[in-house]
C-alpha positions as CSV (number, residue, x, y, z in Angstrom):
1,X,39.4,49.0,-33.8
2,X,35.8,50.4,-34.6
3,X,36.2,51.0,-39.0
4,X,35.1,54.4,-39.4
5,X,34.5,56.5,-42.5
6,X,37.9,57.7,-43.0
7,X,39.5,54.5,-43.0
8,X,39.2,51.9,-46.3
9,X,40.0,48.6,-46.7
10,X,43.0,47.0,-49.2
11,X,41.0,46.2,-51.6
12,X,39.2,49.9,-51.9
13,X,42.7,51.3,-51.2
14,X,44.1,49.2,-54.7
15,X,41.0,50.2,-56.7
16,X,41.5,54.1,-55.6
17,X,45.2,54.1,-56.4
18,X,45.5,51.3,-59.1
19,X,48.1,49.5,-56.9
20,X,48.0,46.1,-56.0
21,X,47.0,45.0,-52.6
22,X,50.0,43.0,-53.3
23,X,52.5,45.9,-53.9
24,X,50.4,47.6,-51.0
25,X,51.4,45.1,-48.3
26,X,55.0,45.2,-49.8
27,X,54.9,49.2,-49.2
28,X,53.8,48.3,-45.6
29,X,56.5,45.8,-45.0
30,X,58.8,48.4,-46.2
31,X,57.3,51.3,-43.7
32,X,56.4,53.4,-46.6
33,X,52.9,53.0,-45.8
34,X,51.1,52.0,-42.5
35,X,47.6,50.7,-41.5
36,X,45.6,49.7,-38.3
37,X,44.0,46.3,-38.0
38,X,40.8,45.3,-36.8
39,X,39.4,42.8,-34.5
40,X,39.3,40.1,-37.0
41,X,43.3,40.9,-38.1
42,X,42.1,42.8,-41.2
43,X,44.2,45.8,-42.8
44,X,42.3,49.1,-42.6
45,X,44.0,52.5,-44.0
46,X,43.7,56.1,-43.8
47,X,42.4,57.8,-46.2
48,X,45.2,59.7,-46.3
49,X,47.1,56.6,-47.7
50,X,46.2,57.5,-51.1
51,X,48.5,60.6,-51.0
52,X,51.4,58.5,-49.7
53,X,50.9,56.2,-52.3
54,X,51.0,58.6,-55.2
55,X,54.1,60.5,-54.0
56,X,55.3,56.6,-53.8
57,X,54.6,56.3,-57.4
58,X,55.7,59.3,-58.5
59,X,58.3,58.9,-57.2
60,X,58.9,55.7,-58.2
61,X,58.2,56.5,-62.1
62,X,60.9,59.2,-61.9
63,X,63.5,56.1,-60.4
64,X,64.0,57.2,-56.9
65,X,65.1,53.8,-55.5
66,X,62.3,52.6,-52.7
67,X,64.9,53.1,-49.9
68,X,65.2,57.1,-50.4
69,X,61.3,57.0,-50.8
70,X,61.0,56.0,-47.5
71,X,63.6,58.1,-45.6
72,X,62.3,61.3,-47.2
73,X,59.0,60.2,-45.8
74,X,60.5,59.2,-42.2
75,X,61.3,62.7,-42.3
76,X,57.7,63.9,-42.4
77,X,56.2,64.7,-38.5
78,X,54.6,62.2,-37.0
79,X,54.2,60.2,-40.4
80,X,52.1,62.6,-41.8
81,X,50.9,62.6,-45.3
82,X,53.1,64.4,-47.8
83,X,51.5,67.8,-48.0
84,X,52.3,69.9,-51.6
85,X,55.1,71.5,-49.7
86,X,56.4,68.4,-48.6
87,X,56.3,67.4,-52.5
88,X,57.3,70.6,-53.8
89,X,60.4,70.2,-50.9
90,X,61.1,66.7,-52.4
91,X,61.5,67.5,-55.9
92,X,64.1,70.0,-55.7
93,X,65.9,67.5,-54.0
94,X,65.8,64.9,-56.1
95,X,66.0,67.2,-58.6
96,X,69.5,67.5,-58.8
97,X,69.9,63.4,-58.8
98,X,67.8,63.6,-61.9
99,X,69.2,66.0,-64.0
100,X,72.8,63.9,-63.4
101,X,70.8,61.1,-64.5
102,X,69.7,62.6,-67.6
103,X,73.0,64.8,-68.5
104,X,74.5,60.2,-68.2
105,X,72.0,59.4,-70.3
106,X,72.8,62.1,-72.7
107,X,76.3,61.5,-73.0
108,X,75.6,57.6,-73.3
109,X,73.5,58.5,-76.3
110,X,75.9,60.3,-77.6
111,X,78.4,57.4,-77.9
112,X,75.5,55.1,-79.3
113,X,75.7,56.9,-81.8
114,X,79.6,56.7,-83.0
115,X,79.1,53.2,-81.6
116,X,76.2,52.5,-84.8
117,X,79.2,53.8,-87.0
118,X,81.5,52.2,-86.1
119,X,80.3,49.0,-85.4
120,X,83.7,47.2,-83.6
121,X,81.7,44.9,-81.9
122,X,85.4,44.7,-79.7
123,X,85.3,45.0,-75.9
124,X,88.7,46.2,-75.9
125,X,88.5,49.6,-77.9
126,X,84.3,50.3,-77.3
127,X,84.3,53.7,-77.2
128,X,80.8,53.6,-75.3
129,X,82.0,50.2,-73.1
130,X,85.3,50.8,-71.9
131,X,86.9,53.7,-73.6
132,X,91.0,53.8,-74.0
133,X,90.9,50.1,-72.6
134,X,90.3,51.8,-69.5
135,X,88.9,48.2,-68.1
136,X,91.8,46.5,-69.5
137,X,94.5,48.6,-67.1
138,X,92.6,47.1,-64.6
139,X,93.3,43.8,-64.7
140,X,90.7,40.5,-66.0
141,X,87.1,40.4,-65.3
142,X,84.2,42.2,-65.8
143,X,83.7,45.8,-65.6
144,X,81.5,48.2,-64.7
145,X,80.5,51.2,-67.0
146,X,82.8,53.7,-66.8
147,X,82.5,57.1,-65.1
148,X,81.1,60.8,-66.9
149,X,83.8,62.3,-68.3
150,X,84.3,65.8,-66.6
């Protein structure tokens, strides 16, 4: 492959997007990002890399798990570069994700709070950890957090 201008190498693609060309070749192993190689084997990438890598970051700092990163961008024609639309399309999907995220979040600080009252330190009646000894109808063993209430 003949470099041209619209193509940069990992190192230039790590400075541009403060990603390391280590996390760079993960996002390639993971088909969230692609390159072309050149005669000598080395990594050369689109300039329009640095776009998929910021919607991978964003996306990333809002906790979208890398595997739902990658489908939504699967999704795009011909592995095109998320366009604002694409972005715009992509946050009102997860969008929804998020705010059930946050509403959990809300309620669990909610019960930190009577939990710093109270201060039972007991497994058994936490009303935060396993509320009514919901874990102990169960059976032994560890539990996982229990549901939102509805």
């Amino acid at each position: 492959m003949t470099v041209s201008a619209d193509h940069m190498a990992i190192g230039e693609l790590a400075d541009r997007s403060g990603v390391a060309p280590s996390a760079l070749r993960f996002y390639e192993r993971q088909g969230l990002i692609f390159s072309q190689r050149t005669g000598g084997n080395q990594r050369r990438y689109a300039r329009a890399m640095l776009r998929r890598v910021g919607v991978i970051r964003a996306a990333q700092a809002l906790g979208i798990p890398l595997a739902r990163i990658r489908h939504a961008l699967e999704a795009l024609p011909g592995g095109r570069t998320p366009t604002q639309q694409d972005w715009e399309a992509l946050a009102r999907e997860w969008g929804g994700e998020l705010d059930e995220r946050i509403a959990r979040l809300q309620y669990l600080k909610r019960k930190l709070a009577s939990c710093i009252q109270c201060a039972c330190l007991s497994l058994d009646g936490c009303a935060l950890y396993n509320p009514d000894d919901r874990a102990g109808r169960e059976g032994p063993g560890a539990r996982a957090l229990p549901p939102l209430p509805e």
